[in-house]
N, C-alpha and C positions, 0 to 999 in steps of 0.2 A: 364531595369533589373539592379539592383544594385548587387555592391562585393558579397554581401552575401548569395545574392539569387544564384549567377553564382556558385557562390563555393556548393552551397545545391545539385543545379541540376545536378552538378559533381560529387557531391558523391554519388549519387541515381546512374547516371549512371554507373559507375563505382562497386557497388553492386549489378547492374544487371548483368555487363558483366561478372563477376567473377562467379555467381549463374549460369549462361549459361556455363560458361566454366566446372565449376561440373561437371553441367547435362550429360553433353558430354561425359566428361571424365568417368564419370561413365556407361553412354550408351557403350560407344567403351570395357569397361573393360568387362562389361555383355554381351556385343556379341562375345570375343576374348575368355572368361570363358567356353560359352555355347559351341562354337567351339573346343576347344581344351578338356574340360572337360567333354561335356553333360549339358544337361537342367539345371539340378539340382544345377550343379555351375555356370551355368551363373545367376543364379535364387539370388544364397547366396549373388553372388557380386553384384547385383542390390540391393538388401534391403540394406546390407553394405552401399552403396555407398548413396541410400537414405535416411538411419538416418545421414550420412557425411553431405550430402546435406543441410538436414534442420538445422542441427545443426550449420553448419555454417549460414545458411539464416536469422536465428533467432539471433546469434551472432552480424551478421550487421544489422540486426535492432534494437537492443539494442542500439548498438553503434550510428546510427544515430538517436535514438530518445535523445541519451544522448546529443550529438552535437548538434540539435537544443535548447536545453534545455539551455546547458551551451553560448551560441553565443546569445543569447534572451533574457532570462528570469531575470538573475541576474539587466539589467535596467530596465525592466517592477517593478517589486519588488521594486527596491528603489525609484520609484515613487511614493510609498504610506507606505512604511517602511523603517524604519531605519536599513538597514541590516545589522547585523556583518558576517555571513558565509553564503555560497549557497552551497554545493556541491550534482551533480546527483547520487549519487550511497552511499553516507554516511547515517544511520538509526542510531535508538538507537541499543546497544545491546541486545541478547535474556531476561539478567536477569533484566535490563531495564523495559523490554517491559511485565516480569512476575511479576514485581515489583508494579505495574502500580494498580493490582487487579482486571481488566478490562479483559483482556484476557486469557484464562486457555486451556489446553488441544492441545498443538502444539511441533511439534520435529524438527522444522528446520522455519527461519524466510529468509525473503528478504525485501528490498525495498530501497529507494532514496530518492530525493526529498527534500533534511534536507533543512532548512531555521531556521536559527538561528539571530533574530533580533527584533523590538520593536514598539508599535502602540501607540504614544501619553502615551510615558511614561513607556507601558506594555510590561516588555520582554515577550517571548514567544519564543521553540523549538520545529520543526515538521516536521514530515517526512513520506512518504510513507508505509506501510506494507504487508506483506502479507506473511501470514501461512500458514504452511503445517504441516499435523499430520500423521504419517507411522501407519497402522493398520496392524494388524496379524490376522488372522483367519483359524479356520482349515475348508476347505469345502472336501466332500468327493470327491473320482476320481474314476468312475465306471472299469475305464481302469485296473486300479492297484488292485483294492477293497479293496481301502485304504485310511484314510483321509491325507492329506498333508497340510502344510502349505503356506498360498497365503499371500503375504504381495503387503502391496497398497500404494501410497501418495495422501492424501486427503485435499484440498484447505480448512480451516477452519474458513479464514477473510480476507477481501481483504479490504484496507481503507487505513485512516491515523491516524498517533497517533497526539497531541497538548498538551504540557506540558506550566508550569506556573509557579514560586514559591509564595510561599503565608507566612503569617504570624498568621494563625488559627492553629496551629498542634492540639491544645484538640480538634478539629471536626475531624484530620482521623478516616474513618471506613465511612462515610458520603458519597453516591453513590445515584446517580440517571440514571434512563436507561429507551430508548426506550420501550413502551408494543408491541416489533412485533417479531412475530415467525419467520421473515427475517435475526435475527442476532443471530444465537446461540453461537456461539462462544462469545458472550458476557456477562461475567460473572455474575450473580445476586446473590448477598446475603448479608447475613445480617437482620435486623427485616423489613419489608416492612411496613413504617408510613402511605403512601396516596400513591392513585395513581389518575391522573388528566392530562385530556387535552395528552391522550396517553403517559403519562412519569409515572414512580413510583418511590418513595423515598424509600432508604431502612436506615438502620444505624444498627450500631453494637453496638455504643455506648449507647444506649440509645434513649428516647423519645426529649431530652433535647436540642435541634438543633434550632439554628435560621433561621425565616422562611426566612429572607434577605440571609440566607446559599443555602437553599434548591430552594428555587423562583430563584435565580442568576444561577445555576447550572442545573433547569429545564429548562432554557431561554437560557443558553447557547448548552443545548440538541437540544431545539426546531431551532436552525438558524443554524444548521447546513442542516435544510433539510432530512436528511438521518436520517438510523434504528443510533443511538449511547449512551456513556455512558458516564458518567463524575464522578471522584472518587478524594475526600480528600485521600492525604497519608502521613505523618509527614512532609516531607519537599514540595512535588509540592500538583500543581491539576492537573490530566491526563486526556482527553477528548480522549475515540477512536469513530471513525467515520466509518461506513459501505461503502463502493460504491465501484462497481466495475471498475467504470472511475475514476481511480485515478489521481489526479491532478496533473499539472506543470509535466507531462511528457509528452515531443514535439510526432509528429508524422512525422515519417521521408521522408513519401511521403506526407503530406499537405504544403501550402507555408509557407513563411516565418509571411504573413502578417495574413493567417490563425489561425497558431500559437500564435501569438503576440494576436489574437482578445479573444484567449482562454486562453491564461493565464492573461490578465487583468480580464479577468472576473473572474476568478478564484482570483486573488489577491485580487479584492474588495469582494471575499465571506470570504476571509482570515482576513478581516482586519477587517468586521463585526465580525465575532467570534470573535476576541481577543480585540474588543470593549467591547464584551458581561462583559468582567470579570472585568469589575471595578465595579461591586457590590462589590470584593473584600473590597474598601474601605468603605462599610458600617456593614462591618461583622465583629462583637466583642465578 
């Protein structure tokens, strides 16, 4: 067993014994509550003590998926790219990410993952996301006989974004997207030209689009595997991507070498994409 492995398995235990100690502490509070208070408050302080619980259990697992992440990942990466930045928990920001034309209809963003670096020439920026949209609704309450207001947070994309710069600006408006009713949060519009081989073109501009545009941009849809879209905007090209297995984030109870096996694979899906875009240099 190697340093890094001995230090992993150290902190896993160490997340356990701490998640144990909780438990405990919250057991002894809930039976000291019920004792002195009645059912009813041993009751409050056990839920208390169980969203404590998880909220922390989930905090150290963030934390450890970041830690393998950051200890890994950064050399697997410059094996096959030229990296300038990695960091686990860095994203674009929200006006970024609306910027983009790709995604519409979200009140709060997350994600990590950024990889900021270059494949035979091609820069490229990318990073993890995931939205959330707050919804409001009145539903009535028999109890009251009255409608009230119930507010929700609802998961509306789970994926990655992939930026690009390019030197076409008279094509923004220029989008191609997945035809699957798996990604609604991804935004369509504009005039829709064709649609082929499960992708559709749309354009705002116009009929007048080279098909080296729209072919490069459909092909770069298609390797990604997943529901996604790809948009001209004056300055990049934006690719977001669907999947709930979001990439290059460790898992803090698999090994080291587990890890390592999963984000190579992951890199070489990385570096086919951002292969895909030197059609760029045939588009005039």
């Amino acid at each position: 067993m190697d340093n890094k492995e001995a230090k992993r398995i150290g902190k896993i235990l160490l997340r356990i014994a701490v998640t144990l100690l909780f438990i405990i502490i919250t057991l002894v509070a809930a039976v000291s509550m019920a004792a002195s208070y009645g059912f009813t408050a041993g009751l409050i302080a056990a839920v208390i003590g169980f969203f404590i619980c998880s909220a922390v259990t989930m905090a150290m697992k963030k934390t450890g998926s970041d830690d393998i992440s950051k200890d890994i990942l950064p050399d697997i990466l410059m094996q096959r790219i030229e990296l300038k930045e990695y960091s686990a928990s860095k994203r674009f920001d929200d006006p970024e990410i609306r910027r983009t034309g790709l995604l519409s209809g979200f009140t709060s963003a997350d994600g990590g993952a950024y990889i900021d670096g270059s494949v035979k020439g091609i820069h490229f920026v990318r990073c993890n996301i995931e939205l959330t949209d707050r919804d409001t609704e009145e539903i009535y309450n028999p109890d009251i006989n009255s409608y009230e207001k119930v507010t929700s947070d609802n998961k509306v994309f789970s994926g990655y974004i992939l930026r690009t710069e390019h030197q076409i600006p008279q094509y923004a408006g220029v989008k191609v997207c997945s035809d699957t009713a798996n990604a609604p949060a991804l935004y369509r519009n504009g005039e829709k030209l064709r649609s082929e081989n499960g992708i559709s073109v749309f354009s705002s501009i116009g009929e007048n689009v080279p098909v080296a545009l729209t072919n490069g941009l459909s092909a770069l849809v298609a390797e990604t595997g997943d529901p996604a879209a790809a948009a001209v905007t004056d300055k990049y090209i934006y690719l977001a991507v669907c999947t709930n297995d979001l990439p290059f984030k460790g898992k803090a109870f698999r090994s080291i070498k587990a890890n390592s096996e999963k984000f190579t694979a992951q890199t070489e899906q990385l570096v086919r994409i951002v292969e895909r875009l030197n059609f760029l240099d045939h588009v005039r």
